[in-house]
C-alpha positions as CSV (number, residue, x, y, z in Angstrom):
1,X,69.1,108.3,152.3
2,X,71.5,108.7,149.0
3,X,70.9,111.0,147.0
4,X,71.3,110.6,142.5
5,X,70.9,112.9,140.0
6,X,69.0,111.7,137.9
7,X,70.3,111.5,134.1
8,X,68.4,113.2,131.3
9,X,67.6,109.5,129.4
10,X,66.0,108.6,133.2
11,X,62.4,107.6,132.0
12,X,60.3,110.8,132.1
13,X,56.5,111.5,133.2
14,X,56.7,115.0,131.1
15,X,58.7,117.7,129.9
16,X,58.1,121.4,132.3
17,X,57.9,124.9,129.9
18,X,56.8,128.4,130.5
19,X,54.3,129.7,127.9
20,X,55.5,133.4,127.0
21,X,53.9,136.2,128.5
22,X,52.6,139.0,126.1
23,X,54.6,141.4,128.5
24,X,57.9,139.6,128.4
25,X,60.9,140.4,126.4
26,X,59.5,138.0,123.5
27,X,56.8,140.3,123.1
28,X,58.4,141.8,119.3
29,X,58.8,137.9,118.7
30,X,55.8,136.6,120.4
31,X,54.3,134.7,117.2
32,X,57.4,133.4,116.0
33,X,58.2,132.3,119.5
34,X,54.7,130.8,120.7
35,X,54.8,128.5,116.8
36,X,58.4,127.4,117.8
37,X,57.3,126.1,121.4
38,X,53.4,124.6,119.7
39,X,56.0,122.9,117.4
40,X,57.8,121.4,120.6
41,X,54.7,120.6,122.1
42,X,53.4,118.5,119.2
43,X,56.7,116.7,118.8
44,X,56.8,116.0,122.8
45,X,53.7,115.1,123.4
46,X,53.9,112.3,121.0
47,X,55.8,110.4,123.2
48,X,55.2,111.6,126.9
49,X,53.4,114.6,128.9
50,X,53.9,118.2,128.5
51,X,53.3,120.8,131.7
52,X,53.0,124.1,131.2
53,X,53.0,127.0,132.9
54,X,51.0,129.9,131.8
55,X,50.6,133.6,132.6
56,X,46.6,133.7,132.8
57,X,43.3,131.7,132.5
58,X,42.9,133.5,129.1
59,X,45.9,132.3,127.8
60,X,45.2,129.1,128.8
61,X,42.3,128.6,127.5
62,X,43.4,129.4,124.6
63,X,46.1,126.9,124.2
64,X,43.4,124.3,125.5
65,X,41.6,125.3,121.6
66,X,44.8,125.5,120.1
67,X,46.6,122.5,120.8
68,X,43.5,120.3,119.9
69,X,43.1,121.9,116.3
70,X,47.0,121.0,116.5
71,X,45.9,117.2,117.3
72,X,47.4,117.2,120.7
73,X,46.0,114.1,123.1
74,X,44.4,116.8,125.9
75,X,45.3,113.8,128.3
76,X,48.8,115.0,127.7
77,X,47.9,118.7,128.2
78,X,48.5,120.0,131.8
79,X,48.5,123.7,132.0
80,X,48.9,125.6,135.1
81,X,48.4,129.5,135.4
82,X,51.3,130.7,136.9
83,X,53.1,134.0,136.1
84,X,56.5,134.1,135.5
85,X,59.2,136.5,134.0
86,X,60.6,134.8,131.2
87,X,60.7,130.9,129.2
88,X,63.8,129.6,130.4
89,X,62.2,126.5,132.5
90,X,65.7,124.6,132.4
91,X,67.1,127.1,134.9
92,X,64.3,128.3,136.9
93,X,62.9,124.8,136.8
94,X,63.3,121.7,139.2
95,X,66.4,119.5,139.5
96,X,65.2,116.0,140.0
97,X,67.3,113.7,142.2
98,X,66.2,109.9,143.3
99,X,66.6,109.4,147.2
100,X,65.2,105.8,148.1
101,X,64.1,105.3,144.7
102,X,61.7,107.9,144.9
103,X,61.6,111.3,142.8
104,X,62.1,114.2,144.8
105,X,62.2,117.7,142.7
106,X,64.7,120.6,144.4
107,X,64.2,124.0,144.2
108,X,67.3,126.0,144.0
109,X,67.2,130.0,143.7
110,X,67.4,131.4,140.3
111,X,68.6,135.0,140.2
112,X,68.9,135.3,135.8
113,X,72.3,134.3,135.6
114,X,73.9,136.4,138.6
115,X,71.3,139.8,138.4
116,X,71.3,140.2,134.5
117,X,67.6,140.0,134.3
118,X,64.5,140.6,136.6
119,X,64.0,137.1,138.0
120,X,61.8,137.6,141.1
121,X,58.4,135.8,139.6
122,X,60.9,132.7,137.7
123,X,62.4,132.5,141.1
124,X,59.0,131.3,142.8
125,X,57.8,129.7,139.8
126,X,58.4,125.7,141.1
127,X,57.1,126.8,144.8
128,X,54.1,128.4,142.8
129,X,53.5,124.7,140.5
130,X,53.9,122.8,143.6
131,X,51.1,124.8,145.4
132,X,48.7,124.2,142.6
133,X,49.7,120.5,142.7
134,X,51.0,119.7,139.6
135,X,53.8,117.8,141.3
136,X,53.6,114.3,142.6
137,X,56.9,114.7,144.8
138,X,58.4,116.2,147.5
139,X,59.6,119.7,146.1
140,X,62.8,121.0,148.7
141,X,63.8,124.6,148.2
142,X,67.7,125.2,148.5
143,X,68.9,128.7,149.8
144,X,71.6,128.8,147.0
145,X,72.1,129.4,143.5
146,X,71.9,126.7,140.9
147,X,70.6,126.3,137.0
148,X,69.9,123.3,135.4
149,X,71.6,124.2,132.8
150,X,75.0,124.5,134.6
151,X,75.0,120.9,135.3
152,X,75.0,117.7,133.4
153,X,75.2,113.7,134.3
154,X,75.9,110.6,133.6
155,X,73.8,109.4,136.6
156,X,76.6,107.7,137.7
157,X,77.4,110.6,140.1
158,X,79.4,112.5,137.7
159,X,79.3,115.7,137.0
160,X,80.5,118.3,134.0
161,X,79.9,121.7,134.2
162,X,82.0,125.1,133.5
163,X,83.8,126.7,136.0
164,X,83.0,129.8,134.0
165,X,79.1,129.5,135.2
166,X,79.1,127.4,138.6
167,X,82.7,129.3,140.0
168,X,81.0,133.1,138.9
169,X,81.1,135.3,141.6
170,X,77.8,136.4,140.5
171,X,76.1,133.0,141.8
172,X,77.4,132.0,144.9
173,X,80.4,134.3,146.0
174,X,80.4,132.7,149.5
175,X,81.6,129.3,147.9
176,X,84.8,128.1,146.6
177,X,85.5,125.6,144.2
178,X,85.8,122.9,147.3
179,X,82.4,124.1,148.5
180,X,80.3,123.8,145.6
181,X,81.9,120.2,145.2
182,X,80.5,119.5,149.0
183,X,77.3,120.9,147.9
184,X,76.7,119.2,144.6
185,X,77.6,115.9,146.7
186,X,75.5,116.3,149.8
187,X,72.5,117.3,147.3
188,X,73.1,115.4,143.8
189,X,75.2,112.6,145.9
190,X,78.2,113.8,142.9
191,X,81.1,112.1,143.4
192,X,83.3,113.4,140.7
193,X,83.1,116.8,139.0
194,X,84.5,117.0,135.5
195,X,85.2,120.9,135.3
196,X,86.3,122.8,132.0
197,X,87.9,125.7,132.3
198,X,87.3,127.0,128.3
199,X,84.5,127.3,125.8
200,X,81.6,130.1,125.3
201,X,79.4,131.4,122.7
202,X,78.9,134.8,121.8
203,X,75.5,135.5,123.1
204,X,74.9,133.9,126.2
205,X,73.6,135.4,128.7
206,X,74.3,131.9,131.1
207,X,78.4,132.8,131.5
208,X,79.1,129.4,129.5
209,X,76.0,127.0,131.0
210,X,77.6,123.7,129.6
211,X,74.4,122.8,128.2
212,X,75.4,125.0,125.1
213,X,78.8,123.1,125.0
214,X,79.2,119.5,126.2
215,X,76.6,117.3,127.0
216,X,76.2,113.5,128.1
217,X,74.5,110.9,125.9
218,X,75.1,108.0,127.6
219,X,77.4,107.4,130.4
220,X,80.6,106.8,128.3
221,X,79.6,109.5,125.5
222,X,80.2,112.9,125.1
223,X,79.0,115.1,122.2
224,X,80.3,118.8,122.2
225,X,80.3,121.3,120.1
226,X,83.8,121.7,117.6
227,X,84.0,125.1,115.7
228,X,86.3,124.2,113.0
229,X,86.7,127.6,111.6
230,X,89.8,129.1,112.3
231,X,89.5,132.5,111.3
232,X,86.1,132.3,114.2
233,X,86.3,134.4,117.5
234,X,85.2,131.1,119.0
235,X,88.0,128.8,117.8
236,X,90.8,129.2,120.4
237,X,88.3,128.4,123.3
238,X,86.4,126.0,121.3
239,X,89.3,124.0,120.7
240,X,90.7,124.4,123.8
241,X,87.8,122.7,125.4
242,X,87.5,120.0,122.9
243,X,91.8,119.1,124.3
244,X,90.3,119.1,127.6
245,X,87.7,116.4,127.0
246,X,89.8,114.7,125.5
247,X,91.8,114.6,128.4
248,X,88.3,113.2,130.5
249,X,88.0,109.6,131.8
250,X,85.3,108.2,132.6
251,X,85.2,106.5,136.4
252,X,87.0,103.2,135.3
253,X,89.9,105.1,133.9
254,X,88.9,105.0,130.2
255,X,88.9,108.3,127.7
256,X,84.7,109.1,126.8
257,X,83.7,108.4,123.7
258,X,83.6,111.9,121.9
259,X,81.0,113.0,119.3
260,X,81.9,116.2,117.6
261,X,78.9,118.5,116.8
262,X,79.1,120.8,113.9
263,X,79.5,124.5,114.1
264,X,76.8,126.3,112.1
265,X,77.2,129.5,110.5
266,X,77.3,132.8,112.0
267,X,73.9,134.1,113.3
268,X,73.2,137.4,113.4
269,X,70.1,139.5,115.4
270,X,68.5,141.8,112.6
271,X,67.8,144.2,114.6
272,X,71.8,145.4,115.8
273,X,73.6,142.3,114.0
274,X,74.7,141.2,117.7
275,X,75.7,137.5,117.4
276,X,73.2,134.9,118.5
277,X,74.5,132.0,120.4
278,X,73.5,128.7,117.8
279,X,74.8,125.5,119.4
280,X,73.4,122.2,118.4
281,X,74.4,121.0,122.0
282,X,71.2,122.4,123.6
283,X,69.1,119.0,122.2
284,X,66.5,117.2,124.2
285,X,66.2,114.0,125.2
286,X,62.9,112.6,125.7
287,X,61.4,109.5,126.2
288,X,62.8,107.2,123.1
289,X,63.3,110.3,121.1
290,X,65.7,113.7,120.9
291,X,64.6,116.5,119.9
292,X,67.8,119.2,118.5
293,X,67.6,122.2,117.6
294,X,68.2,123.7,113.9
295,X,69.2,127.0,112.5
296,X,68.3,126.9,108.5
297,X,71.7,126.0,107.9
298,X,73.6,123.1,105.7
299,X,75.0,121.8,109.2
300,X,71.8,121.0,110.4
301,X,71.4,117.4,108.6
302,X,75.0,116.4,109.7
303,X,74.1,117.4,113.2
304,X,71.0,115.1,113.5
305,X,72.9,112.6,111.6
306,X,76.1,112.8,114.8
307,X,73.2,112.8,117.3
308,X,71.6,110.3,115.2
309,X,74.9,107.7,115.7
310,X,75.0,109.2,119.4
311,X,71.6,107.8,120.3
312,X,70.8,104.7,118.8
313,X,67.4,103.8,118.6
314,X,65.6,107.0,119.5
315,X,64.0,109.4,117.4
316,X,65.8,112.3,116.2
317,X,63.1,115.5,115.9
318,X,64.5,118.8,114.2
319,X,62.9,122.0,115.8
320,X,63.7,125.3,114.2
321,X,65.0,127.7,116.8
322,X,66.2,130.3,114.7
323,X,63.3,132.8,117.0
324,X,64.4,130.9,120.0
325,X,68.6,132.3,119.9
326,X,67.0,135.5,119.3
327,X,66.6,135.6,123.2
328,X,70.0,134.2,123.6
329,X,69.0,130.7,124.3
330,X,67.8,127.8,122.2
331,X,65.8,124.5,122.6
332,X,67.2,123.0,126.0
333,X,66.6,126.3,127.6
334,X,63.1,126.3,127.4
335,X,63.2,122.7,128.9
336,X,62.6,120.7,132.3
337,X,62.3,117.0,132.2
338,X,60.0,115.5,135.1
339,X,61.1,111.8,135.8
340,X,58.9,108.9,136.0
341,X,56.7,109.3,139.8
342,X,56.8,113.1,139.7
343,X,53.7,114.7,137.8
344,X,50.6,114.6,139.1
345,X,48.5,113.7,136.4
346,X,44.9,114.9,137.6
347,X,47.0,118.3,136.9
348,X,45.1,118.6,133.3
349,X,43.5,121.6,131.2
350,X,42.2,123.9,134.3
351,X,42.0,121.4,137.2
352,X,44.5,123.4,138.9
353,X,45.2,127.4,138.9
């Protein structure tokens, strides 16, 4: 019974997000934040299923009404009420592996990025989806620590990740760099784990989740974010990382294709002028389309026109998530892809709760 984790380009039965709670820390931003993720919804839901977990049947109800004076197909609506803490479904979301050739979803624990943030109610948020059935898979809950967003693949069984998030003594403290390898093997069935040991951004809350830096596009191609700015905090780790992938090789011994993504900007919160962590690495792929995230900024066109050459033949979707990096994340974040075989999809518009 191999195990593979499964690549984001996999095909997809739906994209997973958690609606914001009026309670949560986007409550100052809640408007701005619930027409940035109606905007995602619209642009996902043209090509595949979007579920949704929500903090109440009022709430839901209402997205019901709003999403059809959007346009939204309701047979692509499936909206569970299930509370949660905060919206960051990529890391308190499943992590879909293939065993057999069937989906199975795993359920790792999710503490907010070592104990930064209350996380109790994110932490039982899959268990909670799967009770209400709006999974068609086996769900398996793991006993350690581990956010999708830590991880990437080429769903070839390799791996790269940061040993700044998956080696923090703040995750698993009981495991060394030899037993997380074992781990992400006898769970992922990862056979090779590309580690780098540099890159951040100012503003993350994730201790460098590689998602924000270096991502897979294909299994030979690697875009990653390049600041270019010399005089920028972030330009001696930045371009340290950028020597280390270009040190890489893929599995047959050849150097990855490398796509350099461009480095907006500074962003600034305007409430203490803390620096917000814009990255146009937290994209989205989707069924024949990606969706990237964009910051009001004169980089924007020449990142969708890299991702563009990157992904031939898909869609490329701009989403402004100038309200989403006011939390510290951006579009990715918010995001859980569901492969093909694993949503139910009698799960629609109040069938479950």
């Amino acid at each position: 019974m191999a195990n593979r984790l499964l690549p984001e380009w996999h095909p997809q039965d739906a994209i997973q997000l958690t609606w914001p709670s009026p309670q949560s820390d986007w409550a100052p931003l809640l408007e701005r934040i619930e027409a940035t993720m109606e905007a995602m919804v619209v642009a996902i839901t043209r090509y595949q299923d979007v579920l949704i977990a929500v903090p109440d049947a009022a709430i839901r109800t209402h997205l019901v009404k709003r999403f059809a004076n959007l346009g939204v197909d309701a047979a692509r609506l499936h909206l569970v009420v299930a509370e949660s803490d905060d919206t960051w479904a990529r890391d308190h979301g499943p992590i879909a592996i293939e065993r057999d050739g069937r989906p199975v979803l795993l359920d790792y624990v999710f503490t907010g990025w070592g104990g930064k943030f209350d996380a109790r109610r994110d932490n039982q948020l899959t268990g909670r989806l799967a009770e209400a059935g709006a999974y068609a898979c086996p769900v398996e809950s793991r006993e350690v620590i581990l956010e999708g967003g830590a991880i990437d693949t080429d769903g070839e069984g390799t791996l790269l990740t940061t040993e700044a998030s998956l080696l923090n003594p703040n995750r698993n403290p009981q495991l060394d760099r030899e037993a997380v390898e074992a781990l992400l093997e006898a769970d992922l069935g990862i056979n090779r784990v590309l580690w780098l040991a540099s890159g951040h951004l100012e503003g993350d809350d994730t201790d460098s989740h590689v998602d924000t830096l270096a991502r897979f596009c294909d299994p030979h191609t690697i875009a990653y974010v390049r600041c270019d700015d010399e005089s920028d905090p972030h330009y001696p780790a930045l371009a340290a990382m950028e020597k280390e992938l270009e040190a890489l090789r893929r599995a047959d011994g050849e150097p990855y294709r490398l796509v350099p993504l461009p480095w907006p900007r500074p962003c600034y919160d305007p409430v203490d002028g803390h620096r917000l962590p814009a990255t146009y690495a937290n994209f989205l792929i989707v069924n024949s389309a990606v969706l990237v995230p964009v910051y009001g900024d004169a980089a924007d066109s020449r990142a969708l026109g890299a991702l563009a050459d990157a992904f031939p033949g898909r869609d490329i979707v701009p989403i402004d998530c100038l309200s989403v990096i006011r939390q510290h994340g951006s579009l990715h974040c918010l995001t859980m892809q569901l492969p093909r075989g694993s949503l139910n999809v009698a799960t629609q518009q109040g069938e479950t709760s």
